[in-house]
Each structure stands twice: as structure tokens, then as C-alpha cells.
BALOBA-1460 file (C-alpha; in Angstrom, 3 decimals):
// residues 62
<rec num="1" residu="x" x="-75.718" y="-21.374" z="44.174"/>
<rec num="2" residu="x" x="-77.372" y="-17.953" z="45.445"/>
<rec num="3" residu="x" x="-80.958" y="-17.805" z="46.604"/>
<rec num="4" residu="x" x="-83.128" y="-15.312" z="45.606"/>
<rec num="5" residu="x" x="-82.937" y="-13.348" z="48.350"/>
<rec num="6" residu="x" x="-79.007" y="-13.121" z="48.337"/>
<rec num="7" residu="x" x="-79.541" y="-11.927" z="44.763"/>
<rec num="8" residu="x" x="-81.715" y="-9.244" z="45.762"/>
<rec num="9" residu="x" x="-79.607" y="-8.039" z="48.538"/>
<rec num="10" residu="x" x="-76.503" y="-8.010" z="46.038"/>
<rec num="11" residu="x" x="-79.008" y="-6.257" z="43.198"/>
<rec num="12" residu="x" x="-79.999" y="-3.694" z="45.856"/>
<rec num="13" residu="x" x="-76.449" y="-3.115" z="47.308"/>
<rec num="14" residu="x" x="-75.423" y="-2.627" z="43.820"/>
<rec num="15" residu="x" x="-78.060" y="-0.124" z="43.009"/>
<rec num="16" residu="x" x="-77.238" y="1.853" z="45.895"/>
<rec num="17" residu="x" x="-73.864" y="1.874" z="44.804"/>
<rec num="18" residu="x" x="-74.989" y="3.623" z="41.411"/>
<rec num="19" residu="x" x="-76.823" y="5.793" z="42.500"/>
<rec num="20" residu="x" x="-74.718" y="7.019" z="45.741"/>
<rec num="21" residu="x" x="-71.908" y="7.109" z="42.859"/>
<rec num="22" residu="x" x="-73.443" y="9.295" z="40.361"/>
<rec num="23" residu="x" x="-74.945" y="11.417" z="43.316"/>
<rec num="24" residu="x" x="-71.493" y="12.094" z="44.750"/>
<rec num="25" residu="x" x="-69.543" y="12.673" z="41.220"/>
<rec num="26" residu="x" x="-71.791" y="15.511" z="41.058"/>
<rec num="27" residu="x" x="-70.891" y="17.123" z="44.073"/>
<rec num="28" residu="x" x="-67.397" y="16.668" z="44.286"/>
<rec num="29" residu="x" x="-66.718" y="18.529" z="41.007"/>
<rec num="30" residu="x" x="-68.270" y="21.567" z="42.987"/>
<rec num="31" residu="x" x="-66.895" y="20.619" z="46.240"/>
<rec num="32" residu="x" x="-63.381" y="20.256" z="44.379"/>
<rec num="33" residu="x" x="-63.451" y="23.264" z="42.622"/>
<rec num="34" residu="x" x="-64.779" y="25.292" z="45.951"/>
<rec num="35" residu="x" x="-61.589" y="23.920" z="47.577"/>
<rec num="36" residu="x" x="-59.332" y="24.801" z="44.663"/>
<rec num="37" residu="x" x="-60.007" y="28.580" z="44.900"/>
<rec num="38" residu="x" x="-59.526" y="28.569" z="48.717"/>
<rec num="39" residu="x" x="-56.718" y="26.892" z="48.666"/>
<rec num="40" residu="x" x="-55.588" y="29.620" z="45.625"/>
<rec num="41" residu="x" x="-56.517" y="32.404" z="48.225"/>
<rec num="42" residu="x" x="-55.263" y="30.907" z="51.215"/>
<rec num="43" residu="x" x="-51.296" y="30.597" z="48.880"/>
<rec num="44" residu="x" x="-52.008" y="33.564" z="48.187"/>
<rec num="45" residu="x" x="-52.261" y="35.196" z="51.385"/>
<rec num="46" residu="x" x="-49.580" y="33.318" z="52.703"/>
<rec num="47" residu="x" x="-47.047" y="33.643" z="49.863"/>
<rec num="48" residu="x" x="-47.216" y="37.843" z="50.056"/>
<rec num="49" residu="x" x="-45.629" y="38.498" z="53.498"/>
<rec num="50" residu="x" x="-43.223" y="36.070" z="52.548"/>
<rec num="51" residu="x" x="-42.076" y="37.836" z="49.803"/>
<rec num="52" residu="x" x="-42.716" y="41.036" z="51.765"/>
<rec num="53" residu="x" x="-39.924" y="39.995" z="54.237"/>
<rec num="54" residu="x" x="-37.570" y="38.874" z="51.610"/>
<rec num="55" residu="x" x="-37.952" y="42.244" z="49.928"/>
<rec num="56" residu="x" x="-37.621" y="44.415" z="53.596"/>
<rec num="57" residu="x" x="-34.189" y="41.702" z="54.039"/>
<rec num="58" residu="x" x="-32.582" y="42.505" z="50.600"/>
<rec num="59" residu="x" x="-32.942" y="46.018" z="50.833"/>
<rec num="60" residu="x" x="-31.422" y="46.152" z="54.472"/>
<rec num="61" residu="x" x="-28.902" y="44.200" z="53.301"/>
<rec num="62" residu="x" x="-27.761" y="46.676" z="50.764"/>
């Protein structure tokens, strides 16, 4: 059987948890959606020369 004080430290561990939980939902919505667009950019910048240097290939190529 648990002692009081084990039950405390498991009450307080617990609490923490809750709370460090709904604290870091919270920010990783806006952390997650601050990494979505610069990951968007970053593609995006890195997808155009691509397709620059396909275009500059096909057209020597003709």
C-alpha cells in the first residue's frame, strides 16, 4: 500500500504533467504552423531553379 507521501509525489507529478501538457498543446499549434509556412517557402525556393534548369535543358535540346 502507498504512503501518503508517495501519493503526493504521484498527485504532484501528475499535475505537472497537466499542466506542462496543456501549456505545450498551445504552443505547438503556433510553433507547427510557423514551421509549415517555412517549410512552404523554403519548397518553394528550392523547387523554382529546378524547374528553371529543366526549362533552359528542354529548350537546348530542341
Amino acid at each position: 500500500m502507498k504512503s501518503t507521501s508517495e501519493t503526493n509525489v504521484c498527485r504532484k507529478r501528475r499535475l505537472f504533467r497537466d499542466l506542462s501538457r496543456e501549456f505545450l498543446n498551445s504552443q505547438m499549434r503556433q510553433h507547427f504552423i510557423t514551421e509549415v509556412l517555412l517549410f512552404g517557402l523554403l519548397f518553394a525556393v528550392s523547387v523554382w531553379p529546378i524547374l528553371s534548369l529543366a526549362d533552359a535543358l528542354s529548350a537546348s535540346l530542341e
